[in-house]
C-alpha positions in Angstrom: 14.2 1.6 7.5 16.0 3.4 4.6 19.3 5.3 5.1 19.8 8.3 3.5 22.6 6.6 1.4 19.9 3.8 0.4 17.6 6.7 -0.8 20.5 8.1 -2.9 21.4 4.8 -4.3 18.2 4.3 -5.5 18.0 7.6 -6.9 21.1 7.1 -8.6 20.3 3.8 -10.2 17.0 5.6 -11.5 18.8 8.5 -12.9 21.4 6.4 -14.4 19.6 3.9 -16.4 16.4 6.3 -17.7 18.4 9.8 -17.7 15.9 12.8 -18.3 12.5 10.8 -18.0 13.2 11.6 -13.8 12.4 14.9 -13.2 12.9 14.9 -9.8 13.7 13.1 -6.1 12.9 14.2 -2.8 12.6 13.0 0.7 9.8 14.5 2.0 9.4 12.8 5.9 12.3 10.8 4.9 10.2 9.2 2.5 11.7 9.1 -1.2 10.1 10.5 -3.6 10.9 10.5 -7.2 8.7 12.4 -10.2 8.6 9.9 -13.0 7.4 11.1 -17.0 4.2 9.9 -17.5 5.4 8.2 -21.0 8.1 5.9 -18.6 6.0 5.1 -15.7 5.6 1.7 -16.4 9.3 1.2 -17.6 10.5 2.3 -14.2 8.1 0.1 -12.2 8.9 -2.3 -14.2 13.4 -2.2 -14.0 12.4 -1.4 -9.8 10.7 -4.5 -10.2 13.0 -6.7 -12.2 16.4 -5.5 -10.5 17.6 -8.0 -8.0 19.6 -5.0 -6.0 16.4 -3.0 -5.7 13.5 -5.5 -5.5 10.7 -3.3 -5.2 8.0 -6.5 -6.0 4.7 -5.0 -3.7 2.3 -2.7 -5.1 0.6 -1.0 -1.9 -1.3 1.5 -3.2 -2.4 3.8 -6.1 -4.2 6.9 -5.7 -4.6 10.4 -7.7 -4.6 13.8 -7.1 -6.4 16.6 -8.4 -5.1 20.1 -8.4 -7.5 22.3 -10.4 -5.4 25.7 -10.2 -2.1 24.0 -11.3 -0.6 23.9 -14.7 -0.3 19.5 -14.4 -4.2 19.2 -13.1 -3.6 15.4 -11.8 -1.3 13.3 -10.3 -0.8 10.0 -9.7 1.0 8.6 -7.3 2.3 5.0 -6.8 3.5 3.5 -3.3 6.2 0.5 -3.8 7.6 -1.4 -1.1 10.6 -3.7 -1.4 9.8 -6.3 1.4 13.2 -7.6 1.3 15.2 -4.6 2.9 11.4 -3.0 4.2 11.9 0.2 1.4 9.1 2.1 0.7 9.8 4.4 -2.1 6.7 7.0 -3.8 6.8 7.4 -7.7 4.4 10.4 -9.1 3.6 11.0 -12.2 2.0 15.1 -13.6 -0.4 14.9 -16.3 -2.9 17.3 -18.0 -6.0 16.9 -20.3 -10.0 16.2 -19.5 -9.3 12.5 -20.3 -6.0 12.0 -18.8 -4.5 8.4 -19.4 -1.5 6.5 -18.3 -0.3 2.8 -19.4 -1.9 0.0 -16.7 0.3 -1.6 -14.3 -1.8 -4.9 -14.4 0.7 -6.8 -16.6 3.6 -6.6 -13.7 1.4 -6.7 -10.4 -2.3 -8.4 -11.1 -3.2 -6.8 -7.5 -2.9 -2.7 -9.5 -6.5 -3.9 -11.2 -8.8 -2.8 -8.4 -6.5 0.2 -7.4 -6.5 1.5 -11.4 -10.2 1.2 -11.0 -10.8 3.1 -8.3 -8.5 5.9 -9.6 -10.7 5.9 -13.0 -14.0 5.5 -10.8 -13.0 8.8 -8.9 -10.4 10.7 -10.9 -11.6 10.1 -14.3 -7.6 8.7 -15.5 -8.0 6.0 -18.1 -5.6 3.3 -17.6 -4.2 1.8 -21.1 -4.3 -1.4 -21.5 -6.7 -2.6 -18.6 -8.3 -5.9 -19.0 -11.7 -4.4 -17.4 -11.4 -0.6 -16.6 -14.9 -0.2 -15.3 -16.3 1.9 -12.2 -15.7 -0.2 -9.1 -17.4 1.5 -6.1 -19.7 4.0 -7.7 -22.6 3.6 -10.2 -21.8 2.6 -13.7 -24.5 5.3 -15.1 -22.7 8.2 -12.8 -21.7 11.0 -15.5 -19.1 12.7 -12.7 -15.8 11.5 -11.8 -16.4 12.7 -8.0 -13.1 13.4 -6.4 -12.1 15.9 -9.2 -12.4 19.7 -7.9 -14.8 20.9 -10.8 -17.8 19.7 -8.7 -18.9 21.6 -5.7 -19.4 20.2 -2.5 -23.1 21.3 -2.3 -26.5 21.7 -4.0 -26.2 25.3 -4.7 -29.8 26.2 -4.5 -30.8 24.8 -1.4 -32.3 27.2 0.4 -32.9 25.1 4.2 -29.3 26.2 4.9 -28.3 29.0 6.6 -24.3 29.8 6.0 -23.4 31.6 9.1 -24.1 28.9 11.1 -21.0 27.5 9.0 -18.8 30.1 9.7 -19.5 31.9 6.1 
């Protein structure tokens, strides 16, 4: 498990070596978190990667986040874990636009080509560089990125439904 003084060595060590492109680290659940510029987000994988103190060498997940109300719209977050010392550490990155995009992480962990395309598939972000950024799990002729907010949950004109039995 990571000590607190781990978690602020790390932080450190990202601070120090890309200044201004962290916006922020916290420990939510003791579990450190740092917000990344969408520009670096590949350059920071890729020096967690590369440095031998930090080691951070397994990709376990990607995912996204869509926050319709919010000035950033969508996030992305990436889960790193440095089997070494048994670190986990999150990395987010805020973006904005109908066709958000972000630079692929295929070119430092092979494994981040099914994950980018499930975040496309659902979330709509385009992932530069991608040797095949295709949908993954839904149809390829779907017009909707489904896990975005902007879709509603139900076929509005049904009329075989009655709401109060849903508590509305």
């Amino acid at each position: 498990m990571m000590t607190k003084e781990n978690q602020l060595q790390i932080a450190e060590s990202l601070k120090a070596h890309f200044g201004d492109d962290i916006l922020s680290t916290e420990t939510p659940f003791d579990f450190l978190t740092i917000t990344v510029k969408k520009e670096k987000i590949k350059d920071v994988v890729q020096f967690l990667y590369n440095d031998e103190s930090l080691q951070f060498r397994f990709l376990t997940d990607i995912c996204a986040v869509h926050f319709p109300d919010a000035s950033e719209k969508f996030q992305v977050v990436y889960h790193l874990h440095n089997l070494v010392n048994n670190y986990r550490l999150r990395l987010k990155v805020n973006m904005n636009g109908e066709h958000p995009e972000l630079e692929t992480l295929t070119t430092i962990f092979p494994g981040a080509n099914w994950m980018e395309r499930e975040t496309f598939d659902f979330y709509g972000i385009h992932f530069k560089g991608h040797p095949n950024l295709k949908r993954i799990l839904n149809v390829d002729d779907m017009l909707i990125h489904p896990l975005r907010k902007e879709f509603p949950l139900e076929d509005q004109v049904r009329l075989d439904k009655n709401d109060a039995q849903f508590g509305r």
